[in-house]
C-alpha positions, 0 to 999 in steps of 0.5 A, a space after each residue: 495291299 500296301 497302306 500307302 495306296 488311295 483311289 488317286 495315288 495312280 497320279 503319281 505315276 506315268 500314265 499312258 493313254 490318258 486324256 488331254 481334256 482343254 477345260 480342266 475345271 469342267 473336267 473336274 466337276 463331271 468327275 465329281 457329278 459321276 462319284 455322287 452316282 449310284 455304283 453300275 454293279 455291286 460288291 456281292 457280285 464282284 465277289 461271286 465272280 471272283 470265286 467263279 474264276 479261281 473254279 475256272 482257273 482250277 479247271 471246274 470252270 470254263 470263263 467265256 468272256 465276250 463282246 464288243 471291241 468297242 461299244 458304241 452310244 448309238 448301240 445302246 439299243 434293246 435289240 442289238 444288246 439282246 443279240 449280243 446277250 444271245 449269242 453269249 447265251 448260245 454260246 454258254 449252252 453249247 459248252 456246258 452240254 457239250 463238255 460237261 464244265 459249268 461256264 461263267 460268262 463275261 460280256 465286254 459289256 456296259 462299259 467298253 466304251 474307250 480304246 487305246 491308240 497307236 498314235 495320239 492323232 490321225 492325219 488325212 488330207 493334210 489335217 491333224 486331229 486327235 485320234 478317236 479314243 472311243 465314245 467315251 473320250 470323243 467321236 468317231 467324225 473327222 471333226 474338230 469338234 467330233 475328235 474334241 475330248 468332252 467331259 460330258 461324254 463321261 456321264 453318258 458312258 455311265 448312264 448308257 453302261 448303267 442301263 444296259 446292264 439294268 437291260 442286261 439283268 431283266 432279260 435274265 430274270 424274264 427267263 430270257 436266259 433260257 437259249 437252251 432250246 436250240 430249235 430257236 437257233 439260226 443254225 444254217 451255217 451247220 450244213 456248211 461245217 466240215 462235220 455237219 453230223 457231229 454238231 447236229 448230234 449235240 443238237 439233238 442231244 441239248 433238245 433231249 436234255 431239255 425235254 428230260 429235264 421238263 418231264 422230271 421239273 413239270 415245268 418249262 427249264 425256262 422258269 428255272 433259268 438263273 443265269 449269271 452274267 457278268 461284266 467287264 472292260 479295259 480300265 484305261 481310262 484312269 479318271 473314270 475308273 477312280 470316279 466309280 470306286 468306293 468303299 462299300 459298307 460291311 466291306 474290306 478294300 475299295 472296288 471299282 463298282 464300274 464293273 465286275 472285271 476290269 483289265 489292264 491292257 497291253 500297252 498299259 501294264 508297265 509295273 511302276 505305270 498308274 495302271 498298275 498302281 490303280 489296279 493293285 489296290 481295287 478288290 476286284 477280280 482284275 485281268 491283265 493282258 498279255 503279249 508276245 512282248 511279256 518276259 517270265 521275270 517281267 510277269 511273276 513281278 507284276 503278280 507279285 505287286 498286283 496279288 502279293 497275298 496269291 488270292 484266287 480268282 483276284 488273276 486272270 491273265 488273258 494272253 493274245 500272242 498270235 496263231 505264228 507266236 503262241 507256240 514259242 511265247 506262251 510256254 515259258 510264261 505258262 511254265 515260270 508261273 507253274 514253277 512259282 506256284 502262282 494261283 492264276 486264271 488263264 485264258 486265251 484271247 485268239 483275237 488281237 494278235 491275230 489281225 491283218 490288213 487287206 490289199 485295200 487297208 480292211 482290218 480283219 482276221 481269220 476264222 482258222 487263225 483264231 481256232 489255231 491259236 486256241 488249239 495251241 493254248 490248249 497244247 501248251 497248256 497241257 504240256 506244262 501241266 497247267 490249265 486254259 480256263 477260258 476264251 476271250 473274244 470280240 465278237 457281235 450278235 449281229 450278221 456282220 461280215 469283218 472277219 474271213 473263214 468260218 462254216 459261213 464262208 466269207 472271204 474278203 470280198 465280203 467283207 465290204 458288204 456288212 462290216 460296222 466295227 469303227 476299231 477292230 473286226 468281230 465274229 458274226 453270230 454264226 462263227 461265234 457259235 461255231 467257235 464255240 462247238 469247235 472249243 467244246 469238242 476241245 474240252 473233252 479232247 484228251 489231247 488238250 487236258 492238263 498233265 501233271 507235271 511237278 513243280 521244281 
């Protein structure tokens, strides 16, 4: 790391998407109240997922990265966290027994609580307001007063973070990791699926694993469960991430102790941007997104300035191309990184480059395109010789109906019936589950395993 970088020196740079706050001073004094707070995860455990996505990026590992396109405050409720920790749970367990690879598991979790807009206000009806940024900036209400940008929201995205992830943690260490018994499964939508018999198989398989493994331990798997779980969000909002960085004792560096894995998202990852600044001199494992837009020039510079000394696990590059774009975009990126003999983590996030309108202006997705797009990031990957280590998905524990397809069957006049997202659409619980059975049978596809290639 360059000796000039300090936890504000991002404020020199341009930043995009940031925040006009109309009480400077009142922001100034919640920052200082959220650097006084005790940190929402730790730098031990910031480390630890570090060397589990360099495994994942070596192929030893599988990163499942999953969650929310947007927190909300009023979800910061124990049934809806516990569904989502389920389903990722679930989720984990059929891509372990079903390819054989550990995974590590990442939740947009605790923290993902702000988003990026197209347009810094909305109009309806002849009114201007600012745009709704996420609860952490504002609220979702056609207000003046909702769409106002209030410091104080920035305390309550702590304190809601905090606790979830303190949820998060005594649910694990309670045993509720153990989703490995699928008869406590909804698996309804398998009856639907196109090879109902391969996925009973697994079933049968993971029921008899967990019986074995019961039978060698003379207890439960239950009281043996130790999962880890991690969590992330995209570092947009530059005020907030420098108010949760410190550095530890006994460490090297500062770390943003907001969360374990913090991302640069596609609108803001301009090399000589405060993002990138900001994002160059934390310790933490980092993600960057990246799009159709993205050059080979462009992406070996932002690794230089981001990993200039190519530690493991520090990249993960997160590419949401678009079923339609993949195949052309993705492979000169894959193969000018290979060439540069760059030490990354990828993972495809079939999600964002993926979205739509309906006729009557319903965003949404659909379920094949999602899968398209993750078949062809596996065969890109395989043909330049490098490795897909993970997915990245929005997706909810809840039964909603926002994205179309799937074994569940919803079209688009569905969706009207359960569909919550305020910003983008999500698997349900099924079609997550479903995903998930799709991409372990990809894991142990030949056709989608890395051949060699040499580097010249």
């Amino acid at each position: 790391m360059q000796n000039d970088w300090t936890p504000s020196s991002w404020k020199r740079f341009p930043a995009r998407q940031q925040v006009h706050y109309d009480d400077p001073a009142e922001l100034e004094s919640t920052l200082a109240k959220l650097a006084r707070l005790p940190p929402i995860v730790t730098s031990w455990e910031v480390e630890k997922l570090k060397t589990q996505l360099a495994e994942a990026g070596r192929g030893e590992r599988f990163l499942l990265q999953g969650g929310d396109c947007n927190e909300r405050f009023v979800d910061c409720q124990s049934n809806r966290i516990d569904k989502k920790l389920k389903v990722l749970l679930q989720m984990s367990a059929v891509l372990i027994y079903g390819s054989g690879r550990r995974v590590v598991r990442v939740g947009r979790i605790a923290g993902q609580y702000a988003k990026p807009r197209s347009e810094p206000t909305e109009t309806r009806d002849g009114v201007t307001l600012p745009a709704y940024r996420g609860d952490l900036v504002n609220r979702t209400e056609f207000t003046a007063a909702a769409r106002r940008p209030d410091p104080s929201n920035l305390l309550e995205a702590y304190g809601r973070s905090a606790m979830t992830i303190n949820f998060v943690r005594s649910l694990l260490s309670g045993g509720f990791g153990d989703v490995h018994h699928p008869e406590v499964w909804d698996l309804q939508w398998v009856e639907k699926a196109s090879e109902p018999d391969e996925y009973r198989a697994l079933v049968e398989s993971m029921r008899a694993s967990v019986r074995f493994l019961d039978a060698m331990v003379g207890r439960p798997v239950s009281e043996l469960a130790n999962v880890d779980f991690y969590t992330s969000h995209e570092g947009l909002h530059l005020d907030y991430e420098q108010a949760a960085t410190e550095h530890p004792p006994l460490r090297e560096g500062y770390y943003d102790l907001s969360t374990h894995l913090p991302w640069i998202g596609e609108r803001t990852r301009d090399i000589g941007g405060a993002h990138v600044e900001f994002f160059r001199g934390i310790r933490n494992p980092i993600g960057v997104k990246v799009g159709p837009t993205m050059e080979p020039e462009e992406l070996l510079a932002l690794l230089q300035v981001l990993n200039p000394d190519d530690e493991p696990g520090r990249i993960t590059l997160i590419a949401r191309m678009g079923a339609k774009k993949v195949a052309e975009r993705l492979p000169p990126l894959v193969e000018a990184v290979r060439r540069a003999e760059r030490v990354v983590t990828w993972c495809s996030d079939p999600m964002h480059g993926n979205t739509y309108k309906t006729a009557d202006g319903t965003k949404t997705r659909r379920f094949d395109d999602i899968l398209a797009e993750v078949d062809q990031s596996f065969l890109v990957h395989a043909d330049v010789g490098s490795v897909l280590g993970g997915v990245h998905f929005e997706l909810t524990g809840e039964n909603v109906t926002e994205i179309v397809g799937g074994s569940c069957g919803l079209t688009e006049a569905d969706l009207g019936s359960a569909y919550e997202s305020d910003v983008d659409p999500r698997l349900n619980h099924a079609q997550a589950l479903e995903m998930a059975f799709l991409i372990a049978r990809r894991l142990k596809d030949p056709r989608f395993q890395p051949r060699s290639a040499a580097v010249g």
